[in-house]
C-alpha positions in Angstrom: 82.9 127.3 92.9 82.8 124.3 95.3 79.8 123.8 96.8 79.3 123.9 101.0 78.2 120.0 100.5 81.4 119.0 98.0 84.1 121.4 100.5 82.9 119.9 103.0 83.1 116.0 101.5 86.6 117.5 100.2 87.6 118.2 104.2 86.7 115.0 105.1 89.2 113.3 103.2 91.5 115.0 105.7 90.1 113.6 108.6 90.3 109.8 107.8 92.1 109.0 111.5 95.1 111.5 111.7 97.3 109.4 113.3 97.2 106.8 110.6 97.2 109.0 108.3 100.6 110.9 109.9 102.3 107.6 110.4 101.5 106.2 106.9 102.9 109.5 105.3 106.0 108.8 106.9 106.7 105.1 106.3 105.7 106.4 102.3 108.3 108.6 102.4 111.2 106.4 104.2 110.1 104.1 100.7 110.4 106.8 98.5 113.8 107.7 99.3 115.7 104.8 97.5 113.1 104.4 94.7 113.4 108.3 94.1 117.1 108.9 94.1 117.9 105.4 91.9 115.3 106.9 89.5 116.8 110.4 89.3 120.4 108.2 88.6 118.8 106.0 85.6 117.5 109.3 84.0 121.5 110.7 84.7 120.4 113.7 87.2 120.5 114.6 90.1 119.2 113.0 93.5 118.1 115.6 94.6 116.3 116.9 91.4 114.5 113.5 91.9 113.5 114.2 95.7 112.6 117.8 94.7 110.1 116.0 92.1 109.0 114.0 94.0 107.9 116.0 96.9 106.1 118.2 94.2 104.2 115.7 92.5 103.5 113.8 95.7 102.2 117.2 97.6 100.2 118.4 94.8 98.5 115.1 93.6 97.7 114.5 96.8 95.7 117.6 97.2 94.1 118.3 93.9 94.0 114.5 93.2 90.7 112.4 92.5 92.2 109.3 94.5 93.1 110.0 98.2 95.6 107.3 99.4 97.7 107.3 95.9 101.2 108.0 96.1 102.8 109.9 93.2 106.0 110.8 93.1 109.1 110.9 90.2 108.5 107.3 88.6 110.8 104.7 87.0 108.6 104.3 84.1 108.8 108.0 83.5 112.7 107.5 84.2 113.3 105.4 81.6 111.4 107.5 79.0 113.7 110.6 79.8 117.0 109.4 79.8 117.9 109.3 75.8 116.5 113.4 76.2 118.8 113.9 79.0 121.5 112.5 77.2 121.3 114.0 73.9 120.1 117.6 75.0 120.8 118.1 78.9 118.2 118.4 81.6 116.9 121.8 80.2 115.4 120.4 77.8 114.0 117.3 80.0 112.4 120.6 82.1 110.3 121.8 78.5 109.1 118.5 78.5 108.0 117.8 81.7 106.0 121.1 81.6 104.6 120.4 77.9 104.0 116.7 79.5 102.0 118.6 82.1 99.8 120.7 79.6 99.3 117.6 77.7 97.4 115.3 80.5 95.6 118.7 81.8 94.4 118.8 78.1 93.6 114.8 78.6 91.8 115.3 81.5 89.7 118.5 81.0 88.6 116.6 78.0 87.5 113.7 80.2 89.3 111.3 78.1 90.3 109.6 81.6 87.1 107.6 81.2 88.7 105.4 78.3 90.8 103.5 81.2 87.5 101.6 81.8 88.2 99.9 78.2 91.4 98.3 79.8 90.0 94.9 79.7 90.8 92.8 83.4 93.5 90.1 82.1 95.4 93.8 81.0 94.8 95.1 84.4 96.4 91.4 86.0 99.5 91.7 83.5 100.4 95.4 84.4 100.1 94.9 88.7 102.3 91.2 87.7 104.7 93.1 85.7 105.1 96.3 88.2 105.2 93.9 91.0 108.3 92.1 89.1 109.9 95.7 88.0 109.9 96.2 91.8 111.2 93.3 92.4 114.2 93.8 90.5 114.6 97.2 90.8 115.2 96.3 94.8 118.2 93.8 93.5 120.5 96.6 92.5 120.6 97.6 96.3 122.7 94.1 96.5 125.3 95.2 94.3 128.4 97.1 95.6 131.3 99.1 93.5 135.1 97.7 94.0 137.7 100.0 93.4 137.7 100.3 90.2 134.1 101.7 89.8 132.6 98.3 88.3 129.3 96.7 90.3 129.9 93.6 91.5 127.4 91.7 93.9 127.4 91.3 97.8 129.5 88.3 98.8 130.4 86.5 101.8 129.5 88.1 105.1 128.1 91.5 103.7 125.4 89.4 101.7 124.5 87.3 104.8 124.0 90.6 106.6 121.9 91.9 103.7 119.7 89.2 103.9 119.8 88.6 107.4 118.3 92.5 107.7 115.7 92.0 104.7 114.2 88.3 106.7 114.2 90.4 109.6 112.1 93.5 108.5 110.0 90.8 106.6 109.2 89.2 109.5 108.2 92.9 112.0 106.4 93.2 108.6 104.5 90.1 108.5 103.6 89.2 112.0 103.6 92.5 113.7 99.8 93.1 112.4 98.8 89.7 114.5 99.8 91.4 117.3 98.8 94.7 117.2 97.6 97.1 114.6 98.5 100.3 116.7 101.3 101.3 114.2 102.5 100.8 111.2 104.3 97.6 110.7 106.0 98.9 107.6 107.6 102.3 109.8 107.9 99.7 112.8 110.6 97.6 111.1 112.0 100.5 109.3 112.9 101.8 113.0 113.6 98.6 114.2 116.3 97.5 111.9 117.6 100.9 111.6 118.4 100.7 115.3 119.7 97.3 115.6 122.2 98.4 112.8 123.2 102.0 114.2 122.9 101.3 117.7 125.2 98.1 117.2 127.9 99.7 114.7 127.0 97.1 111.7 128.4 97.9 108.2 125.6 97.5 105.9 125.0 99.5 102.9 122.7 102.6 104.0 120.6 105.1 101.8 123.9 107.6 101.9 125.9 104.7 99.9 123.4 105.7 96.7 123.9 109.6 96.7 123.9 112.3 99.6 120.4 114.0 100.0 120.8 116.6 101.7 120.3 120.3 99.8 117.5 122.8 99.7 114.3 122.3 98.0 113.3 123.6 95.1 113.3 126.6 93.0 111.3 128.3 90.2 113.2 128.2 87.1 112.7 128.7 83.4 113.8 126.3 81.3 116.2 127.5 79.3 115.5 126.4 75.6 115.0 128.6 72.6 111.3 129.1 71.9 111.5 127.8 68.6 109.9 125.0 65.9 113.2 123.1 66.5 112.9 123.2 70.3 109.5 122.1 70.3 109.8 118.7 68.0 112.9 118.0 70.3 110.9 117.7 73.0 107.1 117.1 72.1 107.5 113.2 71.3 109.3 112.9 74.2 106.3 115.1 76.2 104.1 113.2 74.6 105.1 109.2 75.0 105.6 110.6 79.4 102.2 112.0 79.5 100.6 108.4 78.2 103.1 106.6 80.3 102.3 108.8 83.6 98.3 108.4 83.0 98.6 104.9 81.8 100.0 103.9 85.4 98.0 106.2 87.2 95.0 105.3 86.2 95.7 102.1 86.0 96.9 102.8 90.1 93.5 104.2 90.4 91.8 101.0 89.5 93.7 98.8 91.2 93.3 101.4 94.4 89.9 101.5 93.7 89.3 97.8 94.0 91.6 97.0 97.1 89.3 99.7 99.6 85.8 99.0 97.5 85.4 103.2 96.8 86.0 104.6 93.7 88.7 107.4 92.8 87.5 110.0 89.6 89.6 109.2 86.8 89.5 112.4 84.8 90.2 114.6 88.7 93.4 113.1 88.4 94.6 113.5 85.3 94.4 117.2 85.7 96.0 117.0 88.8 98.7 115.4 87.4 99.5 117.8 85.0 99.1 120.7 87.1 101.9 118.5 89.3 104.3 117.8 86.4 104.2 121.4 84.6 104.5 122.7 88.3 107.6 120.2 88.5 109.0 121.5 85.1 109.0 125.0 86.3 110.5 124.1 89.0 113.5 122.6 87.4 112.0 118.8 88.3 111.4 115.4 86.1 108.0 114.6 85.6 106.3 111.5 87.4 103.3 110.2 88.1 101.4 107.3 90.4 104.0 104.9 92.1 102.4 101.6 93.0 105.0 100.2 95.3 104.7 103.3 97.4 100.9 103.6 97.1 100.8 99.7 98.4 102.9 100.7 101.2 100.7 104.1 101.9 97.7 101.4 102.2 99.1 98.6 103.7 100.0 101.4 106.6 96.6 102.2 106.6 96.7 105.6 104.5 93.7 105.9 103.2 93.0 109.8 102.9 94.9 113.0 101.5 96.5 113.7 104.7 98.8 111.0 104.1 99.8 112.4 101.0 100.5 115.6 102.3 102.6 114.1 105.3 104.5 112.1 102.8 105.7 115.2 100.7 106.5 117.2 103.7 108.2 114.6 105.4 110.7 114.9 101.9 111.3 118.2 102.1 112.1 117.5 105.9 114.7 114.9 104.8 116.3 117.0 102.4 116.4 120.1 104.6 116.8 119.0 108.1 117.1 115.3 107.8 119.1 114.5 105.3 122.5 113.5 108.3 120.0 110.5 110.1 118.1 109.7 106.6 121.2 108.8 105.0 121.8 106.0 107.8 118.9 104.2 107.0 120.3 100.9 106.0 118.5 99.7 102.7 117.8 96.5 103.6 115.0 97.6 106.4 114.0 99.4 102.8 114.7 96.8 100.3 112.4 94.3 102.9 109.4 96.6 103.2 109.3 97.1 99.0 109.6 93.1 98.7 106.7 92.7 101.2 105.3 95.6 98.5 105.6 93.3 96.2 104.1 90.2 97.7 100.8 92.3 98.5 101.3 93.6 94.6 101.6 91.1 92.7 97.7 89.6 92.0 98.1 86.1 93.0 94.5 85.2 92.1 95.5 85.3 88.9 97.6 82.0 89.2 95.1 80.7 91.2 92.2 81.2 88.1 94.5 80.3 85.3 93.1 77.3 84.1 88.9 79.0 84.6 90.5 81.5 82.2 90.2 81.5 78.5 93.4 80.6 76.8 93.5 84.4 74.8 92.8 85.8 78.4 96.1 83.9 79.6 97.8 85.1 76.9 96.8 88.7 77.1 97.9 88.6 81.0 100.9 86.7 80.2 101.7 89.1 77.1 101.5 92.3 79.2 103.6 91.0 81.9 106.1 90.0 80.2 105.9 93.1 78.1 105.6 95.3 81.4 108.5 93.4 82.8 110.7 93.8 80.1 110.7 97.3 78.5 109.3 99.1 81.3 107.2 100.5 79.0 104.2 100.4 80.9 102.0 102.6 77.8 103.4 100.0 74.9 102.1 96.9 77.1 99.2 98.2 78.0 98.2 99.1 74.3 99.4 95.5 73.2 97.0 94.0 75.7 94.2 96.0 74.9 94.4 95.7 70.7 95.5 91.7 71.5 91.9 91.9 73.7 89.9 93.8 70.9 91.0 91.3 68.1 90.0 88.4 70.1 87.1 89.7 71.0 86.2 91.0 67.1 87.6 87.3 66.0 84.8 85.3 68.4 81.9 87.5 68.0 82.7 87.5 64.0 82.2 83.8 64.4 78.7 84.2 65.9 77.4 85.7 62.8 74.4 83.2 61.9 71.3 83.3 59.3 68.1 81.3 59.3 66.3 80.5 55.7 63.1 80.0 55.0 60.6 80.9 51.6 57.3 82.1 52.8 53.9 81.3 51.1 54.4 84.1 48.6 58.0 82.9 47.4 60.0 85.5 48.9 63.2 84.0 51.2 64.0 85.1 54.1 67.0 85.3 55.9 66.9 86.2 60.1 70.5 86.9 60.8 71.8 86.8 64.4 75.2 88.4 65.3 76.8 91.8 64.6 77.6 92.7 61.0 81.2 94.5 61.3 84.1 94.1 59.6 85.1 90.8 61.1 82.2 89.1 60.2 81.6 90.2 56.5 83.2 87.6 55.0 80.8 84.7 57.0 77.5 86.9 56.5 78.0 87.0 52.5 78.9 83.3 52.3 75.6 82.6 53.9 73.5 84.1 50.7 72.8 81.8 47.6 72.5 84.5 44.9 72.0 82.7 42.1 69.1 80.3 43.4 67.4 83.0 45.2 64.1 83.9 44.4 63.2 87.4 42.5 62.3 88.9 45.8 64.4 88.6 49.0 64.1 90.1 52.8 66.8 90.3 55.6 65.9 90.5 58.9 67.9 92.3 61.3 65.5 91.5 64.2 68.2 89.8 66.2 71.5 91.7 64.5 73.1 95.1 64.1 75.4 96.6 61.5 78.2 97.9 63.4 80.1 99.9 61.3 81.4 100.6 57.7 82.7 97.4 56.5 79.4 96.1 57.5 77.5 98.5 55.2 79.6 98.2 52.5 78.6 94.4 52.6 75.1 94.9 52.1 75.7 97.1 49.3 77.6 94.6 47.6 75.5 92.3 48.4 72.4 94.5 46.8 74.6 95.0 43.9 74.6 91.4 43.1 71.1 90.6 43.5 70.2 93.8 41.3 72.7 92.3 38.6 70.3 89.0 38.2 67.2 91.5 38.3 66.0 90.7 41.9 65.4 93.1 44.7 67.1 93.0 48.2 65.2 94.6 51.0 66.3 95.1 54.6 63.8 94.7 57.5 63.9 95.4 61.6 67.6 97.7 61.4 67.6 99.5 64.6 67.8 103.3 64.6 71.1 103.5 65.0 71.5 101.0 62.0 69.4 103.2 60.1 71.5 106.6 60.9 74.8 104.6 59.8 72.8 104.2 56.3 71.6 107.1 55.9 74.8 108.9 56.2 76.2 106.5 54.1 73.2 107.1 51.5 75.7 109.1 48.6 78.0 105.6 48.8 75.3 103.0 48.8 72.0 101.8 47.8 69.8 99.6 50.0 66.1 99.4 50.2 65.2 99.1 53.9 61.5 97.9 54.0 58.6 99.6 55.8 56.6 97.2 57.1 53.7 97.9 59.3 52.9 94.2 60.4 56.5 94.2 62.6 57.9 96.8 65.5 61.1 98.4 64.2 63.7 97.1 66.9 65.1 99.9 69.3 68.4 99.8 70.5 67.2 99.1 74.0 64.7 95.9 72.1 
């Protein structure tokens, strides 16, 4: 049970300035409109499936959540994952595996796994907000294409595009300078209703949110999926559950971060996951995709000045509102007020710093940042960049530090050698730290001094057993001084597949790991 002291910090992430709070809920929502409803289409189901989701995840993240001011909602990355399911086996299907999706990061987070996100090194954090931010970018492009009779796209021409554009500089521009004047309202919902106006009020034909897909309807509904509970049914849909629940926390937390960073508090990682399973298997039950954090929507919850769970909330009611009462004035929103708001997203998104730092930045870290963009960009595969950047990190990382491996040589007054090694024994540095022992000019009686090293792992014991093999072949003896504890523990568990002879020496202090 929650504490007076925790309820009571809990409360107060309602009462972070209500009337920014209501007013950045609704300029979210206006943005998830478009983004929601060309998701649902990709994954080939209905808008209002995607709405539905969306006010679910949104409403429920935003409550149990451990990041107030992040937007969730039904996600493109999520989208994409989902569509060769839909395709193949038909949305009841897609329903199982948003709910198994669900259990999955519930599992993830209970088991506070949520804390690996911190090994995300920060040139894979810069890739993934560049390669959102371009994702967003072009996702907003498609609302410059139009269908001629025939059914095929074709893009704006003439005076439609001029209009287009014309609409997106404008809302820009509220966008832009409207905080220089005054800060009183949003400047995102100030443009939206601007523009909106200018193009109702004065009769001008520009595509509108209604040109997508109509939204109005009811909301959702509890419903079973219906799929056989069977072995079959399962492996249909578990790889699929599976790859969504990595995508949806991979973004989120990676959301969280980035959140985390741009208002200097800090969100709880594993919180979250939960919460977003308890929102997709809720969405699943409720015949709804799954989703997860939305970026471009959470930059335009901030940049409104949303900065609690009330805004949040406001967002996901304000979508049922659309869909139940709304949906006649919604669908005359002209897209470009919409389309100019998400490209101001994506200025404020994309981490421009990054350009700025390029050349102060190691080559591998440019590479790693350029690698996940690209990656990001490309597949939408927002898990599979992530995982690239962070193996492409480690290697580097386990390549420089297996260069560092050094040893200094020296025969004491008694004739035994010594070698002082410095650098970490693991697997990338074996090679270097057995080239650096003369075996067959060694003395009868040698000593390695771990003072200034650790043996990281297996590959690293192994070496020195080798290594003791060889001297014992020539009759000499191999002894190991200063190993830390945790050295020692690695050896002694690996005492049935070894031999080494770690020396006891009173006249030196065994190092600690802390030494």
């Amino acid at each position: 049970m929650l504490s007076s002291f925790s309820l009571g910090s809990y409360l107060a992430q309602y009462k972070v300035n209500a009337k920014n709070e209501i007013l950045a809920g609704l300029t979210t929502a206006l943005a998830l409109v478009p983004e929601v409803v060309a998701f649902a289409l990709l994954a080939h189901i209905s808008p209002l499936v995607g709405i539905g989701s969306a006010f679910i995840i949104c409403l429920i993240t935003s409550v149990f959540g451990g990041r107030p001011g992040m937007i969730s909602g039904a996600a493109g990355s999520v989208a994409v994952v989902i569509v060769s399911l839909v395709v193949q086996h038909g949305v009841e299907y897609l329903f199982a595996a948003v709910v198994l999706m669900g259990l999955i990061q519930v599992a993830i987070g209970l088991l506070r796994f949520g804390k690996f996100i911190r090994l995300v090194p920060q040139p894979v954090v810069y890739g993934f907000v560049n390669g959102l931010a371009l994702i967003i970018f072009m996702a907003q492009l498609e609302q410059f294409k139009v269908r001629d009779a025939g059914g095929h796209e074709q893009w704006l021409s003439g005076p439609a595009l001029g209009l287009m554009l014309g609409l997106v500089a404008l809302t820009m521009g509220i966008v832009y300078f409207l905080p220089k004047l005054t800060k009183a309202v949003p400047a995102s919902l100030t443009a939206i209703v601007v523009v909106s106006a200018l193009v109702i009020g004065g009769g001008l034909q520009t595509k509108s949110v209604g040109d997508i897909a109509s939204i109005a309807g009811g909301l959702p509904r509890f419903h079973l999926p219906l799929v056989p509970l069977t072995w079959d049914a399962l492996a249909r849909v578990l790889p699929y559950a599976l790859i969504m629940a990595l995508v949806g926390l991979t973004e989120s937390l990676l959301t969280l971060t980035v959140v985390d960073e741009m208002t200097d508090t800090r969100g709880r990682g594993n919180q979250d996951c939960v919460a977003q399973g308890l929102a997709n298997i809720t969405s699943g039950l409720m015949g709804g995709m799954g989703g997860c954090a939305m970026i471009g929507q959470t930059m335009v919850n901030l940049e409104s000045r949303g900065r609690g769970r009330l805004s949040g909330v406001v967002a996901a009611v304000a979508l049922a509102l659309f869909v139940v009462v709304g949906s006649s004035l919604i669908e005359q929103l002209p897209l470009a007020a919409l389309v100019g708001v998400m490209f101001m997203v994506v200025i404020g998104t994309f981490e421009w710093a990054s350009l700025r730092i390029l050349r102060r930045m190691p080559l591998t870290d440019v590479l790693v940042m350029l690698l996940v963009t690209l990656v990001t960009a490309v597949s939408q595969n927002l898990a599979l960049a992530v995982l690239l950047g962070v193996v492409v990190s480690a290697l580097a990382f386990a390549w420089e530090n297996a260069k560092r491996i050094r040893a200094r040589k020296y025969v004491d007054a008694a004739g035994v050698k010594h070698y002082e090694i410095y650098g970490p024994l693991f697997f990338g540095s074996v090679q270097a730290f057995t080239e650096k022992f003369d075996v067959a000019q060694d003395p009868a009686k040698i000593i390695i001094d771990f003072r200034e090293s650790r043996v990281a792992d297996m590959s690293g014991i192994d070496a020195l057993h080798k290594l003791t093999d060889r001297y014992q072949r020539l009759g000499k003896t191999l002894h190991l001084r200063h190993l830390s504890p945790d050295c020692r523990l690695l050896l002694r568990n690996a005492g049935a597949l070894i031999e080494v002879n770690i020396l006891e020496d009173p006249e030196y202090r065994v190092a600690t790991s802390a030494g």
